[in-house]
PyMOL commands that place a pseudoatom at each C-alpha (Angstrom):
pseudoatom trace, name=CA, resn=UNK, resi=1, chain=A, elem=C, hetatm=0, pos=[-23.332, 141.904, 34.569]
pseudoatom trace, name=CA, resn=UNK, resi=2, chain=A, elem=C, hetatm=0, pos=[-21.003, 141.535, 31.590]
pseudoatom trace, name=CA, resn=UNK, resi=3, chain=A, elem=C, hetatm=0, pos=[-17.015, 142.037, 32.334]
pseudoatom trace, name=CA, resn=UNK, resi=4, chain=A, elem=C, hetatm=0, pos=[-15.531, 145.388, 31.945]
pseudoatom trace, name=CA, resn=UNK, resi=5, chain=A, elem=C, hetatm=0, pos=[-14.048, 145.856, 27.878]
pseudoatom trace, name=CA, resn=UNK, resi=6, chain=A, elem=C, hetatm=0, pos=[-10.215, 147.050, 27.609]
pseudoatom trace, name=CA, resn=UNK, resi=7, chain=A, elem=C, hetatm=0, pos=[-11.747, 150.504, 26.817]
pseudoatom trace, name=CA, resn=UNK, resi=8, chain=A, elem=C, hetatm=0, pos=[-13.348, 150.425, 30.080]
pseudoatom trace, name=CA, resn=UNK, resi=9, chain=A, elem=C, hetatm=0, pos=[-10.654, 149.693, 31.731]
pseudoatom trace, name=CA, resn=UNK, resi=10, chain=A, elem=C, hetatm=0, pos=[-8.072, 151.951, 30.063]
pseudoatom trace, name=CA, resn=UNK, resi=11, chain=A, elem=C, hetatm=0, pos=[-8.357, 155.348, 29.414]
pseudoatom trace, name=CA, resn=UNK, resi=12, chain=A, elem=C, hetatm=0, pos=[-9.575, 156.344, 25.696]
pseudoatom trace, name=CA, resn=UNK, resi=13, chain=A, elem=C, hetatm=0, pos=[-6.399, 158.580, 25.052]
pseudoatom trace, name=CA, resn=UNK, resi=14, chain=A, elem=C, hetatm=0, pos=[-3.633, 155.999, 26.820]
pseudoatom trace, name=CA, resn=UNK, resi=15, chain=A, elem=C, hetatm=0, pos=[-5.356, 153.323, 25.005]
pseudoatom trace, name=CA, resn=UNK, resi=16, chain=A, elem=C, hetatm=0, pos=[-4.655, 155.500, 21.358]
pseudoatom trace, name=CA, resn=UNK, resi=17, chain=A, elem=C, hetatm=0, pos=[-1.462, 156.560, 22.740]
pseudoatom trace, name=CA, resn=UNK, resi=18, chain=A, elem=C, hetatm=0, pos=[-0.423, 152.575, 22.919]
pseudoatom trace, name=CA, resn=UNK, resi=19, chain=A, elem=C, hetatm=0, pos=[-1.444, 151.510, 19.871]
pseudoatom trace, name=CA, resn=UNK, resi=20, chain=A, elem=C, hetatm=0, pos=[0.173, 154.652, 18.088]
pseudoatom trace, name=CA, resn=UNK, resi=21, chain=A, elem=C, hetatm=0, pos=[3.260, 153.902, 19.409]
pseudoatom trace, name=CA, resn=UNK, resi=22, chain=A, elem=C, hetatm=0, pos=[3.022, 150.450, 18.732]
pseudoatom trace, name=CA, resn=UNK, resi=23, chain=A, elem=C, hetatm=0, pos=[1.841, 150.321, 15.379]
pseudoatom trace, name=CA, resn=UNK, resi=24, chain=A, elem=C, hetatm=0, pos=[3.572, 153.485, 14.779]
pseudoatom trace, name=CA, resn=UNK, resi=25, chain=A, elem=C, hetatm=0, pos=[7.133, 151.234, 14.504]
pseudoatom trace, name=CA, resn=UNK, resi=26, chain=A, elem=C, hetatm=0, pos=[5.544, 148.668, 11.649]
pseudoatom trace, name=CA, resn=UNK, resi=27, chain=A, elem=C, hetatm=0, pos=[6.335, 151.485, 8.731]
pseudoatom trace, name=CA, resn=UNK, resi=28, chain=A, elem=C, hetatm=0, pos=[9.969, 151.841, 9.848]
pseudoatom trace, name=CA, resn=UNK, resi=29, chain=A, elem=C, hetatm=0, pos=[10.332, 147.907, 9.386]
pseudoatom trace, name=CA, resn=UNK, resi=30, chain=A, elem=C, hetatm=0, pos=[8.647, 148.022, 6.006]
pseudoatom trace, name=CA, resn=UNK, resi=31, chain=A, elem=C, hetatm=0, pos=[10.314, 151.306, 4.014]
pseudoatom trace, name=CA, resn=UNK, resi=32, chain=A, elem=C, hetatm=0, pos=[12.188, 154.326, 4.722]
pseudoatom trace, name=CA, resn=UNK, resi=33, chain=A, elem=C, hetatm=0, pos=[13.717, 156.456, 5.029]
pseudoatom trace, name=CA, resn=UNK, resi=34, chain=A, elem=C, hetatm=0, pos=[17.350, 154.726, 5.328]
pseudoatom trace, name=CA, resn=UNK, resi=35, chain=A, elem=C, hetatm=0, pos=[19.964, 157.334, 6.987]
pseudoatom trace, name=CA, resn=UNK, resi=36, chain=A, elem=C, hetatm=0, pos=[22.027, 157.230, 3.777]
pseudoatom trace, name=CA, resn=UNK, resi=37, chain=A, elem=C, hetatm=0, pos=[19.685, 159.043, 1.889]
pseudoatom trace, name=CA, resn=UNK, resi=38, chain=A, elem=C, hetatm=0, pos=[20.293, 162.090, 3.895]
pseudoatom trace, name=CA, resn=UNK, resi=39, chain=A, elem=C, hetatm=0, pos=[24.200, 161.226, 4.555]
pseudoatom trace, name=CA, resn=UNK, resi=40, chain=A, elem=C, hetatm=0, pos=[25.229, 162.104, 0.922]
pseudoatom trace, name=CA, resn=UNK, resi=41, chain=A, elem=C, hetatm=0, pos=[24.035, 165.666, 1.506]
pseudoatom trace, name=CA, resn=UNK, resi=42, chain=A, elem=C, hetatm=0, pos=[26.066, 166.129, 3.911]
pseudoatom trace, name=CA, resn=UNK, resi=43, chain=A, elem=C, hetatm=0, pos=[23.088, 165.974, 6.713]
pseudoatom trace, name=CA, resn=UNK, resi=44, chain=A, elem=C, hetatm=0, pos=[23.484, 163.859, 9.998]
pseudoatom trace, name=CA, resn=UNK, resi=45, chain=A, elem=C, hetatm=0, pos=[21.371, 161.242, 8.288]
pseudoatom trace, name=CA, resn=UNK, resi=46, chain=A, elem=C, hetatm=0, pos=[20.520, 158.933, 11.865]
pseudoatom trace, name=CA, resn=UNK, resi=47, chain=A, elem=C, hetatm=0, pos=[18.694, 162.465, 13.045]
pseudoatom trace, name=CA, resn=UNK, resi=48, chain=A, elem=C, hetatm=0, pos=[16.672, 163.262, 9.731]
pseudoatom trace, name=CA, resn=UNK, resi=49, chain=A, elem=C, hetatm=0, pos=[14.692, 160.219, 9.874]
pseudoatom trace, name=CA, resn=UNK, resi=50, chain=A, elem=C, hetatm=0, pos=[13.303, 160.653, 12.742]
pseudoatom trace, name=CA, resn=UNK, resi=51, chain=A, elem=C, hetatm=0, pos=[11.690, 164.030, 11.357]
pseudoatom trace, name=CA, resn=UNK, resi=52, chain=A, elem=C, hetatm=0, pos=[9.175, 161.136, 9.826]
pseudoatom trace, name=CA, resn=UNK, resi=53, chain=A, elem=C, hetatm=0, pos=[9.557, 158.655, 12.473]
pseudoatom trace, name=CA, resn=UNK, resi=54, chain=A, elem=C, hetatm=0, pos=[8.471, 160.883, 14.989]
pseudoatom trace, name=CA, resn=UNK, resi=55, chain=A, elem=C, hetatm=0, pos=[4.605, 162.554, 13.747]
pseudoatom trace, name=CA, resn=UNK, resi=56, chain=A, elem=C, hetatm=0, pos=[4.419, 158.751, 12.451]
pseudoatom trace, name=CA, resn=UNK, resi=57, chain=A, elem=C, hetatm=0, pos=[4.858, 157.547, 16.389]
pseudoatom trace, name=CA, resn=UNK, resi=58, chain=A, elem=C, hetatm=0, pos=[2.600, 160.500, 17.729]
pseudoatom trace, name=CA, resn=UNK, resi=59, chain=A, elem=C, hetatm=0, pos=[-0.530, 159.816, 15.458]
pseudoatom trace, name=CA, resn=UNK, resi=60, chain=A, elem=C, hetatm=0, pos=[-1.957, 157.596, 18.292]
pseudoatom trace, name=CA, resn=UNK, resi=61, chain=A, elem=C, hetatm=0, pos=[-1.841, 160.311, 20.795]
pseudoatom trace, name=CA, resn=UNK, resi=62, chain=A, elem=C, hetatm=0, pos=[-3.096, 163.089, 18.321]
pseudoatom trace, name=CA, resn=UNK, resi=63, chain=A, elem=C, hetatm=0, pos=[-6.344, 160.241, 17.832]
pseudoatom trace, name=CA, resn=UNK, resi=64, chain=A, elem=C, hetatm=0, pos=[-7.041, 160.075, 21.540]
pseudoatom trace, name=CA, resn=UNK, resi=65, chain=A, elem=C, hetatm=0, pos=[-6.311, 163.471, 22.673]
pseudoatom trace, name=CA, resn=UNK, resi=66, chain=A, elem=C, hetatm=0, pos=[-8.314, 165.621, 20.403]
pseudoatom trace, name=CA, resn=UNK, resi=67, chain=A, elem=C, hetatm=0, pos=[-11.992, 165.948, 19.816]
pseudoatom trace, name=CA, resn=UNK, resi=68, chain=A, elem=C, hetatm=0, pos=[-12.574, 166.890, 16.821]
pseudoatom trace, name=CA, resn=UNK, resi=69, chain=A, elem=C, hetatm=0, pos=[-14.021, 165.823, 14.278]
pseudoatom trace, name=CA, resn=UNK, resi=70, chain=A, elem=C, hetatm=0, pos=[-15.908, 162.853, 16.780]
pseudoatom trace, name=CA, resn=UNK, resi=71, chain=A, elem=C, hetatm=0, pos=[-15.870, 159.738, 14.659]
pseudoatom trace, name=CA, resn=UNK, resi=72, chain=A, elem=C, hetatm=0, pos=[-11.916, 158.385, 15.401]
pseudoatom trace, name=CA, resn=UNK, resi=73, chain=A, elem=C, hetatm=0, pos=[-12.380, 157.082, 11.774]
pseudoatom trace, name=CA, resn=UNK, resi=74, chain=A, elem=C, hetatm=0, pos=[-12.624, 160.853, 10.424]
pseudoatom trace, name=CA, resn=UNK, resi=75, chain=A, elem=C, hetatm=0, pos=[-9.285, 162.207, 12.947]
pseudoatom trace, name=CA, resn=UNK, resi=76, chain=A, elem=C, hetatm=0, pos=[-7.400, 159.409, 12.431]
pseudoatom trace, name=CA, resn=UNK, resi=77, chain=A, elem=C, hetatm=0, pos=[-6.472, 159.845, 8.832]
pseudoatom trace, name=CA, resn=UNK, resi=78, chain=A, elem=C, hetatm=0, pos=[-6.853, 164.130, 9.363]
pseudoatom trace, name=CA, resn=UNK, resi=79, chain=A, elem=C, hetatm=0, pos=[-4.425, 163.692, 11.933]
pseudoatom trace, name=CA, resn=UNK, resi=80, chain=A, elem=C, hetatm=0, pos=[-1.841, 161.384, 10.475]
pseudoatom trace, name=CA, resn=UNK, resi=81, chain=A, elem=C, hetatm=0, pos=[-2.060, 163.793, 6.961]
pseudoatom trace, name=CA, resn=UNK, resi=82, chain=A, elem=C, hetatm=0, pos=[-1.447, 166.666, 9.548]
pseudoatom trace, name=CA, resn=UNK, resi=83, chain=A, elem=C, hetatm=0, pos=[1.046, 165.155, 11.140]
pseudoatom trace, name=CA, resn=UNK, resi=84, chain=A, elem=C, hetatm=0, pos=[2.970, 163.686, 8.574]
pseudoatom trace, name=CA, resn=UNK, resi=85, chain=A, elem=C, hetatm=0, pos=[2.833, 167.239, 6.361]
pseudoatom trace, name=CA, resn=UNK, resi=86, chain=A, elem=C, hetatm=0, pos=[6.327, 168.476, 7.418]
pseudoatom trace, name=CA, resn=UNK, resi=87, chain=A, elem=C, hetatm=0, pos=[8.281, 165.175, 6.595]
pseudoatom trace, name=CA, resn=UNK, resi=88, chain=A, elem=C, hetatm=0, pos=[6.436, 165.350, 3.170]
pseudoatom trace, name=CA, resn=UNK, resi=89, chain=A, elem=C, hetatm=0, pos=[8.247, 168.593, 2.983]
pseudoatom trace, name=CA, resn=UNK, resi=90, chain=A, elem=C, hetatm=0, pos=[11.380, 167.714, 3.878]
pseudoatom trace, name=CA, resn=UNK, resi=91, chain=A, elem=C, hetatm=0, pos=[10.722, 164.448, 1.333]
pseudoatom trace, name=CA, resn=UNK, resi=92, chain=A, elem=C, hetatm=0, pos=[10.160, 167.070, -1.527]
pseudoatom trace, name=CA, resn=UNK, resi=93, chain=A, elem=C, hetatm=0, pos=[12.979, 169.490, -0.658]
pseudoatom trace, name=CA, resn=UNK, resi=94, chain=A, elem=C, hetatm=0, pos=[16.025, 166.351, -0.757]
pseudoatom trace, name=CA, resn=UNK, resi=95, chain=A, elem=C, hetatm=0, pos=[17.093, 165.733, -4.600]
pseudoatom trace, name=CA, resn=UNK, resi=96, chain=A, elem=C, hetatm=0, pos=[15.951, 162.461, -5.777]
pseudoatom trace, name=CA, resn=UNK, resi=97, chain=A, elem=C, hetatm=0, pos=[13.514, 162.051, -2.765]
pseudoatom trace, name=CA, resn=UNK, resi=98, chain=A, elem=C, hetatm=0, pos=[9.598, 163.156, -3.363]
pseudoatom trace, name=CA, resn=UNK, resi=99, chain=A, elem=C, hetatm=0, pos=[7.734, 162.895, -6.421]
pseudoatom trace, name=CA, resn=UNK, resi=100, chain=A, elem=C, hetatm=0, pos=[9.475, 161.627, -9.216]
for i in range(1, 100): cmd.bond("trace and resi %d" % i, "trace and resi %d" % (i + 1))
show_as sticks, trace
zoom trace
């Protein structure tokens, strides 16, 4: 009888759900983007960020709530690009923000 694994004992899609809200903080610590970059233009810069904060924070519950493709590996980074596709477009719409 070997003891039960945390996967076992937690369900698949809480378990993502955890860790991609967990993990999902560690890029807000590390870069951008700061409120001030949106507060020049004249846009309620503490509310912008969290258009990327918030697909960043969900990519955990995206992983363990779809099916598709099966291999987590494979929806994990399909996912996060997905999810993170309309702050890259808000990114590339704000002057000196984007590609440069």
């Amino acid at each position: 009888m070997s003891l039960p694994t945390l996967r076992d004992r937690v369900p698949y899609p809480l378990l993502c759900a955890l860790l991609g809200l967990g993990l999902g903080w560690l890029p807000m610590l590390v870069h951008g983007p700061i409120p001030e970059k949106f507060n020049v233009l004249y846009i309620r810069g503490s509310i912008a960020i969290w258009a990327f904060y918030a697909p960043r924070l969900s990519i955990g519950l995206l992983v363990g709530v779809s099916v598709w493709p099966r291999p987590w590996w494979l929806r994990g980074p399909l996912l996060g690009a997905l999810a993170m596709l309309s702050p890259s477009l808000l990114a590339l719409a704000t002057p000196r923000c984007g590609i440069t």
